[in-house]
N, C-alpha and C positions, 0 to 999 in steps of 0.2 A: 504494500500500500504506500504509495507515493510520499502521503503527508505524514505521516508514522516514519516513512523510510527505517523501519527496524525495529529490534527493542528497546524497549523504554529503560527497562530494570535492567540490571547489572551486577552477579557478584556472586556467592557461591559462601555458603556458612564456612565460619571461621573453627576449626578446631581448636581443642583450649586445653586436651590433653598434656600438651608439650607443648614448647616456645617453636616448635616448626616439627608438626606429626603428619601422619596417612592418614589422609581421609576417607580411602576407601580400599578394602582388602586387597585387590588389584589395581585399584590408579594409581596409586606410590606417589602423586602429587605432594608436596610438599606445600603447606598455607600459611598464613599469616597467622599466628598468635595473638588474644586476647591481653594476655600477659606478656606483650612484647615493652622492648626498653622503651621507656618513656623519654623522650630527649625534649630538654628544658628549654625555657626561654618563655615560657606559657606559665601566668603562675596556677598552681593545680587548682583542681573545681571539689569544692566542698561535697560533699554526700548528699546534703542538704540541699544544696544547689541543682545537682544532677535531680533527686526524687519532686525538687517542683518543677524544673523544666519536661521530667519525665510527665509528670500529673497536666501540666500546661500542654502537652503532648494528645493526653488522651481526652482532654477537656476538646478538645479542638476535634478529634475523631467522630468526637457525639456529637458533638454541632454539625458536621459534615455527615454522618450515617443515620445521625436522627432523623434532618431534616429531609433525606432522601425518601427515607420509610414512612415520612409522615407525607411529603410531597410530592413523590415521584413514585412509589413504589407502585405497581410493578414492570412502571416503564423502564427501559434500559438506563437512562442520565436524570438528573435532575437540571434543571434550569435553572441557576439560584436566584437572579435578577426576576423572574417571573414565580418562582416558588413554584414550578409546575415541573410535570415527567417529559421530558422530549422519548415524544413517539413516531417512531421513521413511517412518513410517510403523511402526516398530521401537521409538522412543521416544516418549514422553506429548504429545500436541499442543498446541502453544506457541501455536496460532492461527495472523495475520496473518504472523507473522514466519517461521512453518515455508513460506509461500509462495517463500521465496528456494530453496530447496533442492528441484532437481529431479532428483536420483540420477546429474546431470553432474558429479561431481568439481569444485565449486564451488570450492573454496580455491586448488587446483593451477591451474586456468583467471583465474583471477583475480590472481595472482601472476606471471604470465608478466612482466610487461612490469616488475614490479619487480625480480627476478631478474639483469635485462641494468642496470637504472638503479644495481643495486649490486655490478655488474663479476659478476657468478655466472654467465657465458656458458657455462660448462660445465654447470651443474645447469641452467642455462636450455635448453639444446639436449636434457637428456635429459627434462626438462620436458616439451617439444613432444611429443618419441617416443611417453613417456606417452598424453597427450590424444588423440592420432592410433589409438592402439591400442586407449587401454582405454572411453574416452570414448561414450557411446550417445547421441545428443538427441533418441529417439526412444521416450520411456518414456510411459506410459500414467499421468501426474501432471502435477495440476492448480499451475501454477505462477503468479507474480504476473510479466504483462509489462515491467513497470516494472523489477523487481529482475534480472529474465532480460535484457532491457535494458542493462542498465549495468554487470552483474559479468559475465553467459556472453559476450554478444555483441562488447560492449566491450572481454571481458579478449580475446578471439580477434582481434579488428580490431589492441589493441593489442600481442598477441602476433607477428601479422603483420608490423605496422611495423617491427620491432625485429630479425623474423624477417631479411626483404628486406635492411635495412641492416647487419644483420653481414654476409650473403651478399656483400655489394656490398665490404663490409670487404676480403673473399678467405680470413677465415683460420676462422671457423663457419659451421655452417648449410648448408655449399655443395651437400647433399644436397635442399633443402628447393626445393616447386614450388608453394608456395602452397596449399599444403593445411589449414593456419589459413583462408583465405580462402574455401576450401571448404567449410568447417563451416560459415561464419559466414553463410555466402549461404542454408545448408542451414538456420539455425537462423532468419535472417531472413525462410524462405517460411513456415515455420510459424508465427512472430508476425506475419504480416499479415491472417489470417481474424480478428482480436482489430480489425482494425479495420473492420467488416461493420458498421454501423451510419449512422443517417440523417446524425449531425452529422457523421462521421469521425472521434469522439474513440474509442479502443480501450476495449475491455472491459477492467477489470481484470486478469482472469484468461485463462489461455487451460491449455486440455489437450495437452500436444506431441504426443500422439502421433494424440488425436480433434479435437484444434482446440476451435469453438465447435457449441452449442447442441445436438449429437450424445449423445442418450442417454447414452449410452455416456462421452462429453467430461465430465459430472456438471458444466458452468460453463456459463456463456450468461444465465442468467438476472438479473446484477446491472444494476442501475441506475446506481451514482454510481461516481465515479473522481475520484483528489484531478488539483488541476490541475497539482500536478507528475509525475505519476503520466503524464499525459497529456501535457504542454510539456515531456516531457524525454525526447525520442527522438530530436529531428534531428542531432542531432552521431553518433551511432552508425548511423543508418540511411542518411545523407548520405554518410557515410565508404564504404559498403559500396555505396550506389549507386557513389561515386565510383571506389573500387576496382576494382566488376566492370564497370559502364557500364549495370546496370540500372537505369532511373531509378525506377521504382516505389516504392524502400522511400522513397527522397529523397521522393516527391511525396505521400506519406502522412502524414508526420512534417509536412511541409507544413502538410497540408490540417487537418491536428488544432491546429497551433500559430494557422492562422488561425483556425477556430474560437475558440479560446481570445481573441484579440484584440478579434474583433469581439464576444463575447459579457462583456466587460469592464464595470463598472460606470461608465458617461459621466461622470457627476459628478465620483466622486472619481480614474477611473482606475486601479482598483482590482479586483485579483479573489478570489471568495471561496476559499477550501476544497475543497468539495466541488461536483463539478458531476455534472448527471444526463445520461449519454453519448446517452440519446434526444433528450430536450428541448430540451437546454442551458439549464438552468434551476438556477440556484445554490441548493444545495442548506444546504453550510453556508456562511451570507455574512460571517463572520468574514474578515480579509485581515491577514496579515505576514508577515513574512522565514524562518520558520521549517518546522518539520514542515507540509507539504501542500503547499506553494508553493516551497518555496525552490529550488530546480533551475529551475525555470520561466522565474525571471527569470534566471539562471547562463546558459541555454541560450541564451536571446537576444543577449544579447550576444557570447560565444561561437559562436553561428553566423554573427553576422555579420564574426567574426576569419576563419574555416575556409570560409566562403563566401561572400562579399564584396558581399551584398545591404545595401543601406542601408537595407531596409526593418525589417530585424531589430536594426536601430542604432537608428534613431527607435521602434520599440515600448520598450525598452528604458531611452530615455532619457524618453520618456514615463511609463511607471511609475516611474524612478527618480524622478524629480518629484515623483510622489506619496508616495510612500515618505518621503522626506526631510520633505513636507510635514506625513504625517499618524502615518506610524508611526517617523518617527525622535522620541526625545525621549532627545538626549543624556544618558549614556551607554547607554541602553536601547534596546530595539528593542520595543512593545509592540503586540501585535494592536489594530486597530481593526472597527468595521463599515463593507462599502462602501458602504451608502446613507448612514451617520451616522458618517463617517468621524472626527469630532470625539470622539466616545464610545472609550474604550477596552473590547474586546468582553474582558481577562481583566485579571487583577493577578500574571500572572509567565509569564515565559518559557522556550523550549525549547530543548535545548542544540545543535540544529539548528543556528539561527541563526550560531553561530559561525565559518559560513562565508563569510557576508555582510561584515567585514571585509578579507578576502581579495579579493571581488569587486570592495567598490569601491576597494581599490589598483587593480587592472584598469581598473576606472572613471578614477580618475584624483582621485578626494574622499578626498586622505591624511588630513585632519583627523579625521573622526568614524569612519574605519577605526580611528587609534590608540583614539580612547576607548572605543568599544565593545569593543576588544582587550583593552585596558587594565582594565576594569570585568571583563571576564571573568575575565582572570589573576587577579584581586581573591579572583573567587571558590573559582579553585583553588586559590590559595592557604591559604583557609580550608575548603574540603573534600578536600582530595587532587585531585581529580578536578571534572570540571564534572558535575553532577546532572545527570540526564535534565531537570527543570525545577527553578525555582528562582525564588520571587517576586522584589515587586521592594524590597524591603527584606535580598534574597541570603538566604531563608533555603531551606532545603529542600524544595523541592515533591512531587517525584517523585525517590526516592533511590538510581536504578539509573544506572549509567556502564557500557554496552558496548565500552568504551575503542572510541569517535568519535574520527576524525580530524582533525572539521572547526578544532578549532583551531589545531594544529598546522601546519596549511594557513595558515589567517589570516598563525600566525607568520613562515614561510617566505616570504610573499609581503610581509608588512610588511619582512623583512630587506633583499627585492631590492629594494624600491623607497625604503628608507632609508640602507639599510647600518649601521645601529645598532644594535651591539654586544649592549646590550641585551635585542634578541630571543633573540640564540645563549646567555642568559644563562635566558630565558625556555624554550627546549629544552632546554636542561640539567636543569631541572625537570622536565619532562614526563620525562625519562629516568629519570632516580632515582626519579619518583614509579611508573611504570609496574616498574621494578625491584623496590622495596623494597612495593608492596603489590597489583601484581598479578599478578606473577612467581610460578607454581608448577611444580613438577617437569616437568607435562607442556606446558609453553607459558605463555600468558598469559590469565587468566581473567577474565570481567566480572567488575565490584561490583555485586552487588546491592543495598546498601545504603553507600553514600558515608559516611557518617554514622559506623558502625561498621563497616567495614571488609570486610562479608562477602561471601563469592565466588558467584557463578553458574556452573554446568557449561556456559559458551559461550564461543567465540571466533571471532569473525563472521570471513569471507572477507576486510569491508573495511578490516578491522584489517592485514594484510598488504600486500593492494593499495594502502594506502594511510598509513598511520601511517608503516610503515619507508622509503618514499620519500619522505616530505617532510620526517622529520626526518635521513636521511641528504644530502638534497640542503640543507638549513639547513648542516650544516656541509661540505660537499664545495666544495672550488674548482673551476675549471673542467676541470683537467686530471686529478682524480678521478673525473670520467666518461669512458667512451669514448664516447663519441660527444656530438654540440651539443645538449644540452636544450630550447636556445633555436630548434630548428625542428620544434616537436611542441607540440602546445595538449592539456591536460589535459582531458579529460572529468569529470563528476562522479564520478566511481568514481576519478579519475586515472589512466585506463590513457590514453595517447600515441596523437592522432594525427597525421600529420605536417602540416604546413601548405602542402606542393605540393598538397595533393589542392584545393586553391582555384582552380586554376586547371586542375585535368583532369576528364574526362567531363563538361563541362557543357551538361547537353541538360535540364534540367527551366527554363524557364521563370522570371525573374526577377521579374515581374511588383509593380508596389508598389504593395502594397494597402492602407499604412498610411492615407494620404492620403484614400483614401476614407471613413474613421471618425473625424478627427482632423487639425485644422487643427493647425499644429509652426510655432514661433516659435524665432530664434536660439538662446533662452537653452535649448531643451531639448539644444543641445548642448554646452551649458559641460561644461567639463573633459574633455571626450574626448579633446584630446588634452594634458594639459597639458606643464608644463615645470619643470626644478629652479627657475627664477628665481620661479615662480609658489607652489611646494611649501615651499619653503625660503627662504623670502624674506629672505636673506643673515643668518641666524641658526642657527649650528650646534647649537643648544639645541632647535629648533623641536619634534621629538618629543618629548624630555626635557618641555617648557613643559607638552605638551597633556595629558602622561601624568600631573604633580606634582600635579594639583588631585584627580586620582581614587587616590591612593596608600591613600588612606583609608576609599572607595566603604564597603567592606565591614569592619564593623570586630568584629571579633573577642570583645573585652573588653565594652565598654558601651554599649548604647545609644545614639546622641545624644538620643533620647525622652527618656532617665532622667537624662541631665545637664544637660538642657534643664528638666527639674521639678526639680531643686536647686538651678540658679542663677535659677528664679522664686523659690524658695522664703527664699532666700537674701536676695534685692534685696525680697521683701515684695512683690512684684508676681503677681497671680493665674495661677496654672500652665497648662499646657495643657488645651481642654477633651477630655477623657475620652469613649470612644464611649460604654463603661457611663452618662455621665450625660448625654448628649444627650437631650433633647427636643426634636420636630419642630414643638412650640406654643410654645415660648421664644423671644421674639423676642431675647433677647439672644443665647440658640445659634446663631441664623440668623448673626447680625452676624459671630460668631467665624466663623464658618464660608466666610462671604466674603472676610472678613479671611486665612485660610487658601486660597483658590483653589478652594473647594469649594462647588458648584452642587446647588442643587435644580432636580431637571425632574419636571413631573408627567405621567406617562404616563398614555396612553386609558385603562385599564383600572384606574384608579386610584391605582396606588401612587406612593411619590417618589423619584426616582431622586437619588442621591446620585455628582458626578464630580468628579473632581479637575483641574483642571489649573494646575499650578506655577507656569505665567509670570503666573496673573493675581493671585495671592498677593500682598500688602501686600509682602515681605519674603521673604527666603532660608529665611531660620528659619520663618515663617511659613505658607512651601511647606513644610518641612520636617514641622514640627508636623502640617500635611493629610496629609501622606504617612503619618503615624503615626498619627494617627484612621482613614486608610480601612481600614489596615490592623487595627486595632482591631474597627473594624467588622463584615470579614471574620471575624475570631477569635469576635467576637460573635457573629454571625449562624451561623457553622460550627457553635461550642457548644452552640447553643437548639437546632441542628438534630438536631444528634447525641445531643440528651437527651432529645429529642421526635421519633419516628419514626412517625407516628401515620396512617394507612389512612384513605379516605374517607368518611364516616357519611351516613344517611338517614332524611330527611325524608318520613313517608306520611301523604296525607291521608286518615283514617279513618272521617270523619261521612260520612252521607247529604249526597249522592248516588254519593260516590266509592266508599268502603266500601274502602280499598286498593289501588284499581288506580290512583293517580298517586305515582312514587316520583320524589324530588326527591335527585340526590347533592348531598350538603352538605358543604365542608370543617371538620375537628373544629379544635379549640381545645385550647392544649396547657396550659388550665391548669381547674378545674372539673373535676369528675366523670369518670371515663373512662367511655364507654358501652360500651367492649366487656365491661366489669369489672363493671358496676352494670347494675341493672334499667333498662329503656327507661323514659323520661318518656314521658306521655300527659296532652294538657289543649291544652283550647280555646287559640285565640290573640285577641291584640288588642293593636293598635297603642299604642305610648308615646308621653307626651308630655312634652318636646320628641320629634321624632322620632327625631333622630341622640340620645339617651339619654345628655349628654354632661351635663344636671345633676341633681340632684334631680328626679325625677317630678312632675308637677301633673296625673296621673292617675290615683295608688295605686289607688283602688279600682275601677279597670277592668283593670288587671294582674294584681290578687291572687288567689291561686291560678289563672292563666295562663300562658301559654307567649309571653313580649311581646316584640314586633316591631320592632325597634330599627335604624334608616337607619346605614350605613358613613360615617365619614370624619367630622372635626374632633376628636377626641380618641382615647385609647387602647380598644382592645377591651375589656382589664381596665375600663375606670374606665366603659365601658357596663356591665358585666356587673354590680357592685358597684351602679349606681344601680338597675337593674332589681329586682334580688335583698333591697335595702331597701325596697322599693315591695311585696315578697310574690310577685315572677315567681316560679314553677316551672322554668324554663328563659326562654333566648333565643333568638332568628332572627335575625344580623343578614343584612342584604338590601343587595348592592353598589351603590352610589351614581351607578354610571358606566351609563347609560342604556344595555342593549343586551348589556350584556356576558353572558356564557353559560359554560356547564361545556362547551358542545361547542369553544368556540374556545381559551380561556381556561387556564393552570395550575390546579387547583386551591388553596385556600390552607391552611393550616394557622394558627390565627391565634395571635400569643404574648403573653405578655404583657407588663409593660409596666416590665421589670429589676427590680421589687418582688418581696418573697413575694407571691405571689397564692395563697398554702391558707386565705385567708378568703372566695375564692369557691367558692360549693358547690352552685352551679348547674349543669348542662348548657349548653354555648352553641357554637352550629352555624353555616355560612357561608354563605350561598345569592349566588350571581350573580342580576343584573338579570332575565333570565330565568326565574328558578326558581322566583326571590321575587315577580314579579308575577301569576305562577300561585295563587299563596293571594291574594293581593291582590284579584285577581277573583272568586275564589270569596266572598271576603270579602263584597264588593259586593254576588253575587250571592245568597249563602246566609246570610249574617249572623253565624251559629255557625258554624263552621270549626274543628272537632276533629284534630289531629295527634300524631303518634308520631314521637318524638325516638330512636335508635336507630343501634347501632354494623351494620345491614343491616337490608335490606328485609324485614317478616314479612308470612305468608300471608295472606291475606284470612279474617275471620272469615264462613263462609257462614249461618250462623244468625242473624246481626245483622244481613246481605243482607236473607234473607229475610223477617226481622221488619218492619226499616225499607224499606217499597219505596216508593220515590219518589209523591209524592204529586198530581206529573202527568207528560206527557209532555212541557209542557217541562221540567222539573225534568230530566228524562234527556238532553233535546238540550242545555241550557245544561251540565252535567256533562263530556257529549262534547266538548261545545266548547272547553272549558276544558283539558278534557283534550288535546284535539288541539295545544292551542300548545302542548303539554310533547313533542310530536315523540318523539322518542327516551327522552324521559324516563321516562312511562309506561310500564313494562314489565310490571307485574304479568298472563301471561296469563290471559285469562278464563275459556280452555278448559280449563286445567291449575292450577287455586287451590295445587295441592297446592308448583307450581313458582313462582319469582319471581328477578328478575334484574334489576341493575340499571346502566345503559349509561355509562361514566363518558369518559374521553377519550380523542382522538383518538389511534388509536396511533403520530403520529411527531411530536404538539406541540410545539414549541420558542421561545413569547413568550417565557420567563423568559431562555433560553439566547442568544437577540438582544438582547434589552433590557437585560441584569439591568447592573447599574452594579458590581459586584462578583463573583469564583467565591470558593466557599464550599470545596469541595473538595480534599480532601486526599490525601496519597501514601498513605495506612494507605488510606483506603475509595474513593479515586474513580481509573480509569484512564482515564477518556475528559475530554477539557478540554470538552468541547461538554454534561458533566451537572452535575446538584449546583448551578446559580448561584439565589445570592438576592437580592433588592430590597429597600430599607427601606420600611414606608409607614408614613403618618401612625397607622393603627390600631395601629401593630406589625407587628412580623415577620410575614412571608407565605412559606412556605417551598411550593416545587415540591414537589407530589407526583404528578406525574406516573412518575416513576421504582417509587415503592412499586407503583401499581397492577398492576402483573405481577407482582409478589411475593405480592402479596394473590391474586393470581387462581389461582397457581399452590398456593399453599398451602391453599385453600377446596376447590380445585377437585374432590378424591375425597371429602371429607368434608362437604360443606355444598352444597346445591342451588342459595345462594342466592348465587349466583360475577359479580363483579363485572366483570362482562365490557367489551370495548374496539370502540369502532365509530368505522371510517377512515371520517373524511371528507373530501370531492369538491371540487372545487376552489374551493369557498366558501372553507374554510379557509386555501387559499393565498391566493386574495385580501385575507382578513381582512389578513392579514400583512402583503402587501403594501402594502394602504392605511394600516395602523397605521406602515409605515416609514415612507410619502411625512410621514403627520403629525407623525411625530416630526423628522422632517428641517425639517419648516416652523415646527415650534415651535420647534427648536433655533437654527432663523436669526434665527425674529424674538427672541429670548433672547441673541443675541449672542454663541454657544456656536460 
């Protein structure tokens, strides 16, 4: 599920046996201790202190579980701003996210196991009753497998666990015959037709009550699934084989997570996004820690605690590898791509991630748990809350908080494996903040906006399941639970299960498959199991050290940018350079810029990809300064975009022999004449000289009064446009420089200009790829005069100028055709219908900008998806995607204008394109020493 992209929860009970024991008869995993050393700098928290913040804990649970059961039950959510049940289908469609909710009493099913974690054995037993009576999982609604996964199936397994063990107590439950386990078997036949497909990954979606592909079912038909969506079932389906002894669900959950392994990126190790559950063919190849992924790698290691196969220890530790290699960049977690794993595929992060801390306490890598901890806390500190996203300068990306668990988890799991003070100092915050600003009458409400404070009508399921069990077990000692924590491994949702099922009903096959994809050297299993001598290495400070350098991460009042250009300004020494005044033909800008840790790469299709990386930076400050330019950049690139929103224009050639049957989509230019506002330009063409139009003309009079043909790349679009335009152009053509390149494979461009006024251009001036432009080029050859109409869309064919000018042989008509034929798709004006005209612009699912782009542009106000909106810098100028506009343009033309800008999918050339532009980019990046 896209807006989930993974699990929520994060983490695996802590043993307290020993300061680092087995957790499970065969996983030999090595965990974090309760009783681990405490390192000072935090002064301790009173007894007294911890037992009201615990009670402040549970005060806060009842306000939240009360108010559901008293106002929502036995709808799936409560609505706390309306004190009502949100019932799917009854209120406004949320989209992805209303997939959680399948008319099962989602909150109450999902709460079971925290109920018993905070002694409520009585509200927990009448809990059970509840579900058993009022409960259906046989509704005719299309639900997300994923989410059904880990909150229905999960909260039932872990309602189970907790069921059995009070029974066993002697003094609850003693009624109970395992009829939690009977749902959960009931609900597990009906999520296995989700996984009827060739690779074995499940379909997204499933119908409870039609299953898949059944009329009737309304699902069946998606292609892609995130790979967490997919790698995060075996802890839940494992559990339920192990429970009942069917091995089925265990050997599914299997077959999917191998999938997932072998179809991993070799290189870097690496997997993307999105993957197509036919193919297995990565669909988005972005790869990090966050929304899509993040459960995937949880689960693996976690499987191999709760079922004691090594093989799910070596995958684990193999991605970790990479992970640390390519997407850890202290204190950050930043997406990469997996063929160009070197490139950062965004500029901020999801608040997902904040689980990943948590993990690798588990792991056993305490260091860059604290700092990415740490860096978090930074943030919360200055927004209440952690944003849904948030660049990497901390400021607001995406400004919604569904009050997520995941850090809180981090917390809890930093505390067991440090015991410093500190963290229970860090909950204490999360408390007060959840109190004092998302505390209403009827429960506790998301923020919609972090920023200002405002509320959402939601309080998700995993907010219960999860938030009030981790920060109740932060402050609880041992003897304020009833029963061992330490023999039950959290699931992503953190419902409990227990850790004997490791060693019962084991009939599915161990089989180690790693081995066959993947040669494993010692070192991928450093730290698995470490030790305090190793953690702590005889310094009670050790946390306190790692956390002091990031105290300041995110700084509230000023810039370092702006006191960095005072004390240039101060010393006399030249300030930082500025993205407003970069130049990509200064060679002294290039210098800064290296000097900064900031690389130009010139990709196929032209443009210059501008990346940063810190460590290769002259200096701290110097990484610094780069960090402030890319960011610049960004703000730059977002602002041209957002001033200029401009549709795709066209090019028709009008002389004998074409007469307007060849229409060429052209990308507009966001500065010169608008053509949808102004009359179309019409006039002959002819080539400038120099070609690339980058100085003075030394062919005025073959331009004048023209439409002249000016070659991309070594100067600005403006500074071609202005030499043209003194020369007497009528308009411009520029023609892409990169051999090959096409509107069918390709973004379109939009071209800008060059951070001047440019209202002293008063030309028209158009973009053509390689392809489009050497369709006039030929004509050029062939016919000599070459008449075009410059134009915000394609106009009719004039039939009286047809029939006046009729070709003056029949080759004149076959060389025409011919010409025409390499425009493929291009040409659309039909012959039969003069009256109709269309014209074919791109593929409907392109995404070069979206892999390549060295920066996202996108903002919380206008963009929801991280995969739109990114742009590149090139040497012409800004080049902005307009792929996204063309279905806005199609949609809006489409009842009023004939001449509708329609989109044609293409075949697996296009994928290839892709693919072969990765392998190149990957080989230029090596021999570039990137």
């Amino acid at each position: 599920m896209s807006e989930a992209g993974g699990g929520r929860g994060s983490g695996s009970s802590v043993p307290q046996r020993a300061p680092w024991s087995l957790v499970a008869a065969t996983a030999a995993l090595c965990l974090v201790s309760a009783t681990s050393v405490w390192t000072a700098g935090a002064a301790p928290m009173s007894r007294e202190e911890k037992q009201k913040l615990g009670n402040q804990v549970l005060e806060m649970f009842d306000h939240a579980y009360g108010n559901y059961m008293e106002h929502a039950y036995p709808a799936d959510e409560l609505m706390p701003l309306t004190c009502r049940g949100r019932v799917r289908g009854q209120e406004p469609s949320r989209g992805d996210v209303d997939d959680a909710l399948g008319k099962f009493s989602l909150t109450l099913i999902d709460s079971l196991d925290t109920l018993v974690v905070l002694n409520k054995t009585k509200e927990f037993e009448d809990a059970v009753r509840k579900v058993l009576r009022d409960v259906n999982l046989d509704n005719d609604v299309v639900v997300s497998v994923f989410e059904t996964n880990i909150r229905v199936l999960g909260g039932l397994l872990g309602g189970h666990s907790l069921a059995i063990m009070l029974k066993e107590k002697g003094e609850y439950m003693q009624w109970y015959n395992d009829e939690l386990l009977q749902m959960a078997k009931q609900l597990g036949y009906k999520l296995l037709p989700a996984f009827n497909t060739t690779s074995g990954l499940p379909y997204p979606r499933i119908n409870l009550k039609f299953g898949i592909r059944k009329p009737e079912a309304r699902t069946g038909t998606e292609t892609d699934t995130c790979t967490a969506c997919a790698g995060t079932l075996i802890l839940e389906f494992a559990a339920l084989s192990r429970f009942t002894g069917a091995t089925i669900f265990e050997e599914y959950a299997r077959k999917a997570l191998d999938f997932l392994w072998e179809k991993r990126q070799r290189s870097s190790n690496l997997v993307g996004v999105t993957i197509n559950i036919h193919t297995g063919d990565w669909v988005r190849k972005d790869s990090g820690v966050g929304a899509g992924i993040d459960s995937y790698y949880e689960y693996l290691l976690k499987a191999y605690v709760l079922l004691g196969d090594d093989s799910f220890l070596e995958r684990f530790n193999t991605h970790y590898d990479a992970i640390m290699r390519y997407i850890s960049q202290p204190p950050l977690l930043l997406d990469v791509h997996i063929h160009k794993p070197m490139l950062n595929a965004r500029t901020w992060m999801d608040a997902l991630l904040a689980f990943f801390p948590g993990l690798q306490v588990l792991k056993g890598d305490i260091r860059p748990a604290i700092e990415t901890h740490e860096m978090l806390y930074q943030v919360i500190k200055k927004h209440n809350f952690l944003p849904e996203a948030f660049t990497t300068d901390f400021r607001v990306h995406w400004a919604q908080h569904p009050l997520r668990p995941e850090f809180a988890e981090s917390t809890y799991f930093l505390y067991k494996a440090t015991g410093d003070p500190y963290y229970l100092e860090v909950g204490k915050t999360l408390i007060e903040n959840l109190n004092k600003y998302a505390r209403v009458p009827c429960g506790f409400a998301a923020m919609k906006d972090v920023r200002t404070g405002s509320h959402e009508d939601r309080m998700d399921s995993f907010f219960l399941a999860e938030m009030f069990k981790y920060l109740y077990l932060l402050f609880a000692d041992k003897e304020d639970i009833i029963f061992d924590i330490e023999d039950y491994i959290f699931t992503t949702e953190a419902h409990l299960l227990p850790l004997w099922l490791s060693t019962t009903n084991q009939r599915v096959s161990k089989k180690n498959t790693t081995s066959e994809y993947t040669e494993l050297d010692d070192s991928n299993f450093d730290w698995t199991c470490p030790n305090t001598q190793i953690l702590f290495p005889n310094d009670p400070l050790y946390a306190q050290s790692i956390r002091e350098p990031l105290k300041n991460v995110v700084d509230k009042s000023c810039p370092r940018g702006i006191i960095r250009v005072e004390e240039s300004l101060r010393s006399g020494a030249k300030p930082p350079l500025r993205a407003r005044d970069f130049m990509a033909t200064n060679p002294e800008h290039l210098e800064i810029l290296k000097k900064m840790g900031v690389s130009l790469i010139h990709l196929k299709d032209g443009r210059v990809q501008l990346v940063q990386h810190a460590i290769q930076a002259a200096s701290s400050i110097d990484a610094e300064d780069g960090l402030r330019f890319m960011q610049e950049m960004i703000e730059l690139s977002s602002q041209q975009q957002k001033e200029q929103q401009l549709p795709p224009r066209a090019v028709q050639i009008i002389s004998h022999p074409f007469f307007g049957r060849v229409v060429l989509t052209a990308g507009p230019a966001q500065f010169g004449p608008d053509l949808s506002k102004h009359k179309e330009t019409r006039g002959f063409v002819a080539s400038s000289k120099p070609y690339n139009g980058c100085s003075e003309l030394t062919n005025p009079e073959a331009v004048m009064g023209k439409i002249a043909l000016i070659q991309r790349g070594q100067c600005m679009f403006a500074e071609k446009a202005r030499n043209i335009q003194n020369a007497g152009a009528i308009g411009g053509i520029v023609i892409d420089d990169n051999e090959g390149s096409s509107s069918d494979t390709a973004p379109l461009f939009q071209m800008a200009g060059d951070g001047k006024d440019t209202d002293d251009i008063k030309i028209p001036m158009l973009f053509l790829f390689s392809k489009e432009g050497s369709i006039i080029l030929d004509a050029i050859r062939e016919y000599e005069e070459v008449e075009v109409l410059l134009s915000d869309k394609a106009k009719d064919r004039d039939p009286e100028m047809e029939n006046e000018e009729q070709p003056s042989s029949e080759n004149d008509s076959q060389s025409a055709a011919q010409i025409a034929s390499r425009s493929q798709e291009i040409d659309l004006v039909d012959q039969e219908s003069p009256e109709e005209s269309s014209v074919n612009s791109q593929p409907e699912s392109l995404s070069p900008v979206d892999t390549d782009s060295a920066a996202s542009v996108s903002s919380s106000e206008q963009d929801s998806n991280p995969t739109e909106n990114h742009e590149t810098t090139s040497l012409d100028g800004e080049c902005t995607d307009l792929d996204n506009q063309l279905q806005e343009q199609s949609e809006t033309e489409e009842d009023s204008n004939p001449n509708v800008w329609d989109k044609k999918v293409q075949p697996i050339d296009s994928i290839l394109a892709d693919w072969n532009e990765d392998i190149e980019a990957f080989e230029m990046m090596d021999k570039d020493e990137l």
